[in-house]
C-alpha positions as CSV (number, residue, x, y, z in Angstrom):
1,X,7.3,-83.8,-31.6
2,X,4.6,-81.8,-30.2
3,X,3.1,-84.4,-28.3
4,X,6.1,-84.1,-25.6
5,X,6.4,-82.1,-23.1
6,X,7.6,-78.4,-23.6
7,X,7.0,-75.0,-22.6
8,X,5.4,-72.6,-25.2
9,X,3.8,-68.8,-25.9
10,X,0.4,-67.7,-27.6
11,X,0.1,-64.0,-28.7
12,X,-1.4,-62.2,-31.5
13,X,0.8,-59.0,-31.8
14,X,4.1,-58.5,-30.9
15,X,3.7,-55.2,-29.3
16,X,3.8,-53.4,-25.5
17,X,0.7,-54.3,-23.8
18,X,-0.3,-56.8,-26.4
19,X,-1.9,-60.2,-25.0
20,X,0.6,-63.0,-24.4
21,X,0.0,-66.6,-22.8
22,X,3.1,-68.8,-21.1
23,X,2.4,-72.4,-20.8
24,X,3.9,-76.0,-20.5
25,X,2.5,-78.9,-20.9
26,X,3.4,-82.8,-21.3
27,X,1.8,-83.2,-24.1
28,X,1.9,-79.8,-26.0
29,X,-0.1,-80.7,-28.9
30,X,-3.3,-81.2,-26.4
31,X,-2.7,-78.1,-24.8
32,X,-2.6,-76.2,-27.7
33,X,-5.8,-77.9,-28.9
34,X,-7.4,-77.2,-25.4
35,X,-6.3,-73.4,-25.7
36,X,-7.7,-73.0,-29.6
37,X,-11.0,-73.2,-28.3
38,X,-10.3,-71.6,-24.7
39,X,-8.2,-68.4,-25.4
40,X,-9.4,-67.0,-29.2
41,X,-6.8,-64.0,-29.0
42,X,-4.1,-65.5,-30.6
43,X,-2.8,-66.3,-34.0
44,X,0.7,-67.4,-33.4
45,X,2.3,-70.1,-30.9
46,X,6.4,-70.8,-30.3
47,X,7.1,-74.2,-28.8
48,X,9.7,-75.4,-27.0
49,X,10.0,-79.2,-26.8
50,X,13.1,-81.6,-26.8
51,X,13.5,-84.0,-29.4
52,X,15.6,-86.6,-26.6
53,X,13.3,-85.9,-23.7
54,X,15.5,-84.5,-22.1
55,X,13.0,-81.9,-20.6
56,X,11.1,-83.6,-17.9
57,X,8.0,-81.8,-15.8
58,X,10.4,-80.0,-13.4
59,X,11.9,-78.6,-16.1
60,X,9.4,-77.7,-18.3
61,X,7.7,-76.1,-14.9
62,X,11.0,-74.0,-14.4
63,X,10.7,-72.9,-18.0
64,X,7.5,-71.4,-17.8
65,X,8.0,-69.8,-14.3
66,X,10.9,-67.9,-15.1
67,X,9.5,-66.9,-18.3
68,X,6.4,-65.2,-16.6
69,X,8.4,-63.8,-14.1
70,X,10.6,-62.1,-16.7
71,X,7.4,-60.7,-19.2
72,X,6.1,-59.1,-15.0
73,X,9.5,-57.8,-14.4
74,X,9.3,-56.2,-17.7
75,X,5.7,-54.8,-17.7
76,X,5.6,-55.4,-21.4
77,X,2.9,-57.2,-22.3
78,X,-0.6,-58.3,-20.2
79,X,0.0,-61.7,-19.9
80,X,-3.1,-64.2,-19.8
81,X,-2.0,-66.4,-17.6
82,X,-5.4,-66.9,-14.8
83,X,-2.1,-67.6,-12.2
84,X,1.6,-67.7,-11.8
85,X,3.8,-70.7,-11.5
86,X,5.5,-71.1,-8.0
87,X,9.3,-71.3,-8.7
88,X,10.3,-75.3,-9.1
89,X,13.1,-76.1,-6.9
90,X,15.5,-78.4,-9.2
91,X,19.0,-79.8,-8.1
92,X,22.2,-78.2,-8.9
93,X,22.5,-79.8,-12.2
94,X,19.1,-79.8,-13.7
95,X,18.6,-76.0,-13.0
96,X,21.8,-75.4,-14.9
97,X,20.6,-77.4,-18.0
98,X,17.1,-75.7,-17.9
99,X,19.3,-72.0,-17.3
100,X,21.2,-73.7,-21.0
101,X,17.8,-74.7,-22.2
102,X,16.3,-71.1,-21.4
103,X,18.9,-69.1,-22.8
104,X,18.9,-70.6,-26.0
105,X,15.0,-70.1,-25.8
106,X,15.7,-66.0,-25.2
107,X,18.0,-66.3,-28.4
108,X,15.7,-67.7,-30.6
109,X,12.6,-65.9,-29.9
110,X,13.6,-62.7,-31.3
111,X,14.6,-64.4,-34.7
112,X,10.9,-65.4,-34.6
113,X,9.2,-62.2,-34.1
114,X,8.6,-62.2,-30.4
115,X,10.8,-59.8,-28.5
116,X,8.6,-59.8,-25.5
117,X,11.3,-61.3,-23.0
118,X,13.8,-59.3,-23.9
119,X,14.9,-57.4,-21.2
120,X,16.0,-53.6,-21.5
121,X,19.9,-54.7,-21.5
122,X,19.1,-57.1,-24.8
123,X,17.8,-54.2,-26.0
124,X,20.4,-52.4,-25.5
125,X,22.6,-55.1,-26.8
126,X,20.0,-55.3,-29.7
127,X,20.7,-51.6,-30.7
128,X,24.8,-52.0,-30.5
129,X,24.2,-54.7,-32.7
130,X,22.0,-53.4,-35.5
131,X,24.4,-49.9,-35.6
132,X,27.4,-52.0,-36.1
133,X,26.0,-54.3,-38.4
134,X,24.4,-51.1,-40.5
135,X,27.9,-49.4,-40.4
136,X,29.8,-52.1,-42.1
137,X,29.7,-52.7,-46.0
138,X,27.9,-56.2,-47.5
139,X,28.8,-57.8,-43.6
140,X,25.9,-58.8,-41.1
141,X,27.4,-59.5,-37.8
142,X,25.3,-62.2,-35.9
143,X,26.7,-62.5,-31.6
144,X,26.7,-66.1,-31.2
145,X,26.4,-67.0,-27.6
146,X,29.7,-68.4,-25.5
147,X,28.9,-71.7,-26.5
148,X,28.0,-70.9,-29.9
Protein backbone atom coordinates (compact mmCIF):
# COMPACT_ATOMS: atom_id res chain seq x y z
CA UNK A 1 0.00 0.00 0.00
CA UNK A 2 2.69 2.37 0.78
CA UNK A 3 4.54 1.95 -2.25
CA UNK A 4 1.79 4.16 -4.14
CA UNK A 5 1.54 7.31 -4.42
CA UNK A 6 0.06 9.58 -1.52
CA UNK A 7 0.47 12.52 0.35
CA UNK A 8 1.63 12.32 4.03
CA UNK A 9 2.96 14.31 7.49
CA UNK A 10 6.09 13.74 9.73
CA UNK A 11 6.00 15.45 13.28
CA UNK A 12 7.16 14.62 16.67
CA UNK A 13 4.67 16.65 18.94
CA UNK A 14 1.47 17.73 18.31
CA UNK A 15 1.74 21.08 19.70
CA UNK A 16 1.88 25.10 18.41
CA UNK A 17 5.20 25.66 16.95
CA UNK A 18 6.10 22.04 16.94
CA UNK A 19 8.04 20.70 13.76
CA UNK A 20 5.80 19.33 11.03
CA UNK A 21 6.87 17.99 7.38
CA UNK A 22 4.07 17.82 4.32
CA UNK A 23 5.09 15.57 1.49
CA UNK A 24 3.82 13.43 -1.45
CA UNK A 25 5.42 11.13 -3.14
CA UNK A 26 4.76 8.20 -5.81
CA UNK A 27 6.10 5.80 -3.98
CA UNK A 28 5.58 6.66 -0.28
CA UNK A 29 7.35 3.90 1.23
CA UNK A 30 10.80 5.33 -0.46
CA UNK A 31 10.14 8.66 0.60
CA UNK A 32 9.63 7.85 4.02
CA UNK A 33 12.86 5.75 3.88
CA UNK A 34 14.71 8.74 2.25
CA UNK A 35 13.36 11.18 5.10
CA UNK A 36 14.35 8.55 8.19
CA UNK A 37 17.70 9.27 7.50
CA UNK A 38 17.25 12.99 6.21
CA UNK A 39 14.88 14.74 8.76
CA UNK A 40 15.61 12.88 12.41
CA UNK A 41 12.85 15.11 14.26
CA UNK A 42 10.18 12.97 13.93
CA UNK A 43 8.60 9.97 15.47
CA UNK A 44 5.24 9.75 13.85
CA UNK A 45 4.05 9.77 10.06
CA UNK A 46 0.11 9.79 8.62
CA UNK A 47 -0.24 8.57 5.16
CA UNK A 48 -2.54 9.11 2.70
CA UNK A 49 -2.60 6.74 -0.25
CA UNK A 50 -5.46 5.14 -2.32
CA UNK A 51 -6.00 1.56 -2.35
CA UNK A 52 -7.60 1.92 -6.36
CA UNK A 53 -5.11 4.46 -7.56
CA UNK A 54 -7.30 6.66 -7.84
CA UNK A 55 -4.83 9.45 -6.75
CA UNK A 56 -2.55 10.21 -9.55
CA UNK A 57 0.60 12.94 -9.31
CA UNK A 58 -1.68 15.92 -9.87
CA UNK A 59 -3.58 14.98 -7.25
CA UNK A 60 -1.31 13.98 -4.79
CA UNK A 61 0.53 17.51 -5.76
CA UNK A 62 -2.78 19.33 -4.88
CA UNK A 63 -2.87 17.47 -1.68
CA UNK A 64 0.13 18.50 -0.32
CA UNK A 65 -0.07 22.22 -1.63
CA UNK A 66 -3.21 22.99 0.05
CA UNK A 67 -2.20 21.29 3.12
CA UNK A 68 0.95 23.62 3.48
CA UNK A 69 -0.89 26.51 2.63
CA UNK A 70 -3.50 25.72 5.38
CA UNK A 71 -0.62 24.82 8.45
CA UNK A 72 0.91 28.95 6.89
CA UNK A 73 -2.43 30.31 7.12
CA UNK A 74 -2.69 29.00 10.48
CA UNK A 75 0.85 29.87 11.92
CA UNK A 76 0.65 26.77 13.98
CA UNK A 77 3.36 24.87 13.56
CA UNK A 78 7.10 25.51 11.74
CA UNK A 79 6.71 23.48 9.05
CA UNK A 80 10.04 21.80 7.52
CA UNK A 81 9.31 21.87 4.26
CA UNK A 82 12.91 23.60 2.35
CA UNK A 83 9.94 25.10 -0.28
CA UNK A 84 6.35 25.33 -0.98
CA UNK A 85 4.39 23.56 -3.65
CA UNK A 86 2.98 25.86 -6.52
CA UNK A 87 -0.76 25.35 -6.58
CA UNK A 88 -1.52 22.35 -9.36
CA UNK A 89 -4.09 23.41 -11.76
CA UNK A 90 -6.56 20.25 -12.17
CA UNK A 91 -9.84 20.11 -14.28
CA UNK A 92 -13.12 20.74 -12.92
CA UNK A 93 -13.65 17.22 -11.90
CA UNK A 94 -10.37 16.05 -10.46
CA UNK A 95 -10.10 19.15 -8.23
CA UNK A 96 -13.47 18.18 -6.83
CA UNK A 97 -12.40 14.57 -6.09
CA UNK A 98 -9.02 15.74 -4.50
CA UNK A 99 -11.50 18.74 -2.44
CA UNK A 100 -13.55 14.91 -1.42
CA UNK A 101 -10.19 13.28 -0.86
CA UNK A 102 -8.86 16.29 1.31
CA UNK A 103 -11.77 16.65 3.46
CA UNK A 104 -11.98 13.34 4.49
CA UNK A 105 -8.08 13.68 5.19
CA UNK A 106 -9.00 16.94 7.67
CA UNK A 107 -11.61 14.43 9.38
CA UNK A 108 -9.39 11.86 10.10
CA UNK A 109 -6.34 13.54 11.28
CA UNK A 110 -7.70 14.69 14.45
CA UNK A 111 -8.91 11.03 15.39
CA UNK A 112 -5.10 10.40 15.06
CA UNK A 113 -3.67 12.93 17.17
CA UNK A 114 -2.67 15.63 14.76
CA UNK A 115 -4.86 18.67 14.99
CA UNK A 116 -2.38 20.80 13.21
CA UNK A 117 -4.80 21.74 10.12
CA UNK A 118 -7.47 22.41 11.93
CA UNK A 119 -8.45 25.76 11.38
CA UNK A 120 -9.84 28.13 14.22
CA UNK A 121 -13.64 27.46 12.94
CA UNK A 122 -13.02 23.34 13.50
CA UNK A 123 -11.96 24.43 16.57
CA UNK A 124 -14.63 26.06 17.24
CA UNK A 125 -16.76 23.33 15.98
CA UNK A 126 -14.44 21.02 18.02
CA UNK A 127 -15.46 22.84 21.37
CA UNK A 128 -19.47 22.75 20.49
CA UNK A 129 -18.96 19.33 20.04
CA UNK A 130 -17.05 18.13 23.08
CA UNK A 131 -19.76 20.44 25.44
CA UNK A 132 -22.56 18.74 23.91
CA UNK A 133 -21.28 15.39 23.96
CA UNK A 134 -20.12 16.07 27.84
CA UNK A 135 -23.69 17.30 28.67
CA UNK A 136 -25.55 14.30 27.62
CA UNK A 137 -25.75 11.06 29.86
CA UNK A 138 -23.83 7.52 28.58
CA UNK A 139 -24.21 9.34 24.59
CA UNK A 140 -21.03 10.40 22.54
CA UNK A 141 -22.20 12.31 19.61
CA UNK A 142 -19.76 11.83 16.60
CA UNK A 143 -20.77 14.83 13.28
CA UNK A 144 -20.46 12.70 10.45
CA UNK A 145 -19.76 14.68 7.37
CA UNK A 146 -22.82 15.40 4.57
CA UNK A 147 -21.87 12.39 2.94
CA UNK A 148 -21.28 10.37 5.88
Amino acid sequence: MLSKSGVYALWDEDQVGAKLYVGQSENVAKRLEEHHKSKPFWRKAIVFTSDNSMLNAGHIRWLEHNLIKRVQESGSRTLENGNTPSATQLSLQDTALAKIFFNRMLEIMPLTGLTAFESKSDEDAHQQDVFEASSTNDTIIVPTGKTG
